[in-house]
VOBALUM-961317 format. One line per 10 residues: number of its first residue (from 1); their letters; for each residue z, x, y of C-alpha. Coordinates in pm, 1 decimal. Example, Ala and Ser with C-alpha at 12.3 -4.5 7.8 and 13.67 -1.06 7.14 Angstrom:
1> as> 780.0 1230.0 -450.0  714.0 1367.0 -106.0
END
This chain:
1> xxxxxxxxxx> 8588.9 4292.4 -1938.0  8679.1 4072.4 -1600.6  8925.9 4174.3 -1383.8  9125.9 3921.8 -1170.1  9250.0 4015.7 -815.3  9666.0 4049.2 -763.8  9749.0 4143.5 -438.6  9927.9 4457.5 -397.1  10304.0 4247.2 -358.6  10221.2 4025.6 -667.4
11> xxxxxxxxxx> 10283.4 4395.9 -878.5  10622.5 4514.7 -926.9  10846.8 4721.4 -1188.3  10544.5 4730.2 -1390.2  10494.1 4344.0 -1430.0  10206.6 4104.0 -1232.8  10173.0 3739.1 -1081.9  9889.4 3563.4 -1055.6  9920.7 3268.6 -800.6  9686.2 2928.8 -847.6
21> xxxxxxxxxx> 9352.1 3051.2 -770.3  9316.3 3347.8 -1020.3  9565.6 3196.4 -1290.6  9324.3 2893.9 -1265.9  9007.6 3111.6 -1343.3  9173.4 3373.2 -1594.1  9295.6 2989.4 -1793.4  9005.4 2754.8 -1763.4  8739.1 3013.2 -1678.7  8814.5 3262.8 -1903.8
31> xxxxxxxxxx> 9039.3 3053.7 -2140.1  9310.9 3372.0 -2180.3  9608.5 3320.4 -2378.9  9963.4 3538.9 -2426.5  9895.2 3877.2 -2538.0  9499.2 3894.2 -2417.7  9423.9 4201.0 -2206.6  9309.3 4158.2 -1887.7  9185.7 4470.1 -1613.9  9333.3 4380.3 -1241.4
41> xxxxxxxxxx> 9345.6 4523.6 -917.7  9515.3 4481.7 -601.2  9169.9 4524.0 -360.6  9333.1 4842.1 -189.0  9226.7 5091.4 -502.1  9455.5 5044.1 -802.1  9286.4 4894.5 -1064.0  9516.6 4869.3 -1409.1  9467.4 4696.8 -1790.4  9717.3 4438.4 -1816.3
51> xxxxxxxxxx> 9854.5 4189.8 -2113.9  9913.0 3850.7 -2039.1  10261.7 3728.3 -2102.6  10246.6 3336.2 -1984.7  9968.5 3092.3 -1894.6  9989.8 2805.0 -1677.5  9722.8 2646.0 -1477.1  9895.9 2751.4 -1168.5  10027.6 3087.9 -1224.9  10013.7 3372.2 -1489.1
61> xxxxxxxxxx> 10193.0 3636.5 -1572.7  10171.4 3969.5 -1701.0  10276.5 4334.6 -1783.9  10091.2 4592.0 -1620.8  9979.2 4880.3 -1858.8  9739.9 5160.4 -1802.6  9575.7 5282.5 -1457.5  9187.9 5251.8 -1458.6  8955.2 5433.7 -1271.3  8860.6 5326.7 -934.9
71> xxxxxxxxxx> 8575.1 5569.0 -796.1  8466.1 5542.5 -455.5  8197.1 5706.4 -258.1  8372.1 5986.1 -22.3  8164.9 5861.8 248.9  8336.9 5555.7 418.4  8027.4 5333.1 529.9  8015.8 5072.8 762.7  7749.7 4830.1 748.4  7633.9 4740.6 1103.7
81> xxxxxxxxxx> 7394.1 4456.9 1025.5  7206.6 4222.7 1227.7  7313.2 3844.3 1202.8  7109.2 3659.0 966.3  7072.6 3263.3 822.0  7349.5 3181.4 555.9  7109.8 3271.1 241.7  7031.9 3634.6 364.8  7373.3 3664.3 508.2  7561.8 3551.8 155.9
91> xxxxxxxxxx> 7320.6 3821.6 -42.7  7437.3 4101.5 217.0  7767.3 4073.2 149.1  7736.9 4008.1 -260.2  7523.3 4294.1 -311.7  7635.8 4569.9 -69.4  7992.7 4519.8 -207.7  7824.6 4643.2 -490.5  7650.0 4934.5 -387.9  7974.3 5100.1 -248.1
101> xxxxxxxxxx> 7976.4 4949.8 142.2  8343.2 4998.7 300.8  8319.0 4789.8 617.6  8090.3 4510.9 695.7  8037.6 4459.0 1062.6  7835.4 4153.0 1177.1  7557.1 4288.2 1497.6  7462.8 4061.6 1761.1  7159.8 4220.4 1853.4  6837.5 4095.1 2104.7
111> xxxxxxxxxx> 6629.8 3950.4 1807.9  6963.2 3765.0 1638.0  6881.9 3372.8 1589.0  7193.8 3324.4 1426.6  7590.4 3282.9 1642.7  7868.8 3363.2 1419.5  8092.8 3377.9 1710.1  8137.8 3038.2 1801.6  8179.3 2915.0 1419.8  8358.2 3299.0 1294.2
121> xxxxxxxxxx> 8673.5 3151.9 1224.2  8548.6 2829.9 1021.2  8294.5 3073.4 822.2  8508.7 3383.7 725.3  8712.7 3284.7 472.2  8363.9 3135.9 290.0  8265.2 3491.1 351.5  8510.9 3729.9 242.6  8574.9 3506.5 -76.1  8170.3 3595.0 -128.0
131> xxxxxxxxxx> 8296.7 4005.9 -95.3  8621.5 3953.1 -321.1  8373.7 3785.4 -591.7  8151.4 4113.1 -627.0  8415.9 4283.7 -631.0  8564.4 4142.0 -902.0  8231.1 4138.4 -1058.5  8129.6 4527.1 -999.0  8472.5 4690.7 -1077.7  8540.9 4801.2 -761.8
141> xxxxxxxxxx> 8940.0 4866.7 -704.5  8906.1 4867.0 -326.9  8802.8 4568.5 -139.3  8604.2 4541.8 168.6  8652.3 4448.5 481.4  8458.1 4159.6 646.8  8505.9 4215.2 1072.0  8436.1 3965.7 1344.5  8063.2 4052.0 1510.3  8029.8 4279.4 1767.1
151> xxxxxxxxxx> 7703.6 4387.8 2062.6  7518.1 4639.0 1973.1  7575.2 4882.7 2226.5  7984.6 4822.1 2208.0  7971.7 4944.7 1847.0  7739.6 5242.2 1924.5  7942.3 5329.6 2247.8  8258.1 5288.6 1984.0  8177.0 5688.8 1904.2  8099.2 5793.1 1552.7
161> xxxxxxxxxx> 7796.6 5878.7 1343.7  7540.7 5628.0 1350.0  7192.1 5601.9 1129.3  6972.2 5317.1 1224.5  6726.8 5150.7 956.2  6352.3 5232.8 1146.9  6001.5 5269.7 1040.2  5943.6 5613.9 1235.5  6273.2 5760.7 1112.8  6380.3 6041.0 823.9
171> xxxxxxxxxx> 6362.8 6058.2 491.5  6687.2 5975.5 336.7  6696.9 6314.2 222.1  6699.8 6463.4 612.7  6872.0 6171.4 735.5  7185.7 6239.3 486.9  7170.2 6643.8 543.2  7237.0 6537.2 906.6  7500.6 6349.9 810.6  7686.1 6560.0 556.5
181> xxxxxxxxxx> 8029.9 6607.4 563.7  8069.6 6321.7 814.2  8384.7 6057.5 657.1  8303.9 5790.5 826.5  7935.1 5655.2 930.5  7812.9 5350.9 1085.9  7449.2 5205.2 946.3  7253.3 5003.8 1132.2  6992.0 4767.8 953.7  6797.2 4514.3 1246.6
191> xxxxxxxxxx> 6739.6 4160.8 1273.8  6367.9 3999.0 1195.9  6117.3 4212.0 1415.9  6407.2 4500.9 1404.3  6576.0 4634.5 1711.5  6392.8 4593.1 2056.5  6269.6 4911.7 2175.7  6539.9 4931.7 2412.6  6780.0 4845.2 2215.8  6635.5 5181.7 1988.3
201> xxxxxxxxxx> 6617.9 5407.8 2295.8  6993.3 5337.2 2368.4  7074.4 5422.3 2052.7  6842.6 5742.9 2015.8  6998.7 5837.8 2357.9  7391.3 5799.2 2190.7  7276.7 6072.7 1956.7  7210.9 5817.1 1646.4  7011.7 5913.8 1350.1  6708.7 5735.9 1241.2
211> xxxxxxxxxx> 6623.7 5695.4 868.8  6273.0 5555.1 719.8  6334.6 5300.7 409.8  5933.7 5353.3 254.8  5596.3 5270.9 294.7  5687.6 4879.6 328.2  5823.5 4613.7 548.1  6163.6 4489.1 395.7  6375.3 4159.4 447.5  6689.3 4203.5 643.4
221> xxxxxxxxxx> 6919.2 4191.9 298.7  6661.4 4381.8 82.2  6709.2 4677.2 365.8  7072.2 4647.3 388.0  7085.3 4727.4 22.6  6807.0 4995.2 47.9  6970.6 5191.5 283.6  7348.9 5201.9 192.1  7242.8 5301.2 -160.4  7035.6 5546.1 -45.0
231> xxxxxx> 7303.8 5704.4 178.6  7577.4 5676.6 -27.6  7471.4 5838.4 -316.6  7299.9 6107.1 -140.3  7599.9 6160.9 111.3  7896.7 6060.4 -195.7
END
């Protein structure tokens, strides 16, 4: 079954509003009519089965019935991730909303091609409509967050637990024993070529972990996904 985004305020005294956007989908899209059950949640964790009372194509409304289930890893992970072309960048965001990723933080990094600074306001809310759509999609009651990019070394000197994606690193197996019962971890995946090897010694000197993704050479968004899935369900 779908489930439609209300924010949090759009849910009171046990009844729901969707404005035009998700009214328009859960009508056209989905073609619901009065008394359909729908699943909804407000993108901060509460996901709930709902009935549909009206239908309009600019707003529907609803009662709100049973809570649903909205598991989340225990490990809050932030995706540090090199900037990449529009393509790669669109699949990072889709598909790590998907495999659990709490944070997404754009890196501008040596190797970057790619400036989302000058054009970050135009692009975001492209962007975070790309995370709110996987969300919808996986059944995830907590939605993402999508922050402005950031250097390299200010995130790293930012404190915290940091893993960086690299060929000479740990298993994922060591790499998440040396992270275990850490909350909140910052993962690092590299631009084409990867990090510079100064850009690696800075990190190694901050006391970051380094954590091997396999025997192959992986695309920026293929190791984005790679490595938060194999964190988060070691780490939980």
């Amino acid at each position: 079954m779908p489930q439609y985004f209300i924010p949090a305020e759009n849910i009171r005294a046990g009844e729901f509003f969707a404005g035009p956007d998700e009214a328009n989908h859960i009508a056209k899209a989905a073609r619901a009519r009065p008394g359909d059950e729908i699943e909804i949640f407000d993108g901060k964790g509460g996901r709930w089965r709902a009935a549909i009372k009206t239908v309009a194509r600019d707003a529907v409304t609803g009662s709100v019935k049973e809570k649903l289930p909205s598991p989340e890893y225990k490990t809050r992970l932030t995706l540090c991730f090199a900037v990449v072309a529009k393509p790669a960048l669109e699949e990072i965001l889709e598909h790590c909303t998907e495999a659990g990723v709490d944070v997404f933080q754009p890196v501008m990094a040596s190797r970057v091609q790619f400036d989302l600074f000058s054009d970050w306001e135009r692009r975001a809310p492209r962007l975070n409509q790309i995370i709110l759509s996987a969300a919808k999609q996986c059944g995830r009651g907590l939605l993402p967050a999508l922050r402005k990019p950031e250097k390299l070394d200010d995130l790293v000197n930012a404190g915290g637990p940091c893993v960086f994606a690299a060929a000479d690193g740990l298993t994922p197996d060591e790499a998440a024993k040396s992270l275990a019962g850490k909350p909140d971890v910052k993962l690092f995946v590299g631009p084409e070529g990867g990090f510079t090897k100064g850009e690696a010694e800075f990190a190694r000197g901050a006391g970051a972990a380094f954590m091997n993704l396999g025997l192959y050479t992986l695309r920026a968004e293929s190791a984005c996904l790679a490595a938060a899935s194999a964190l988060l369900t070691r780490l939980g």
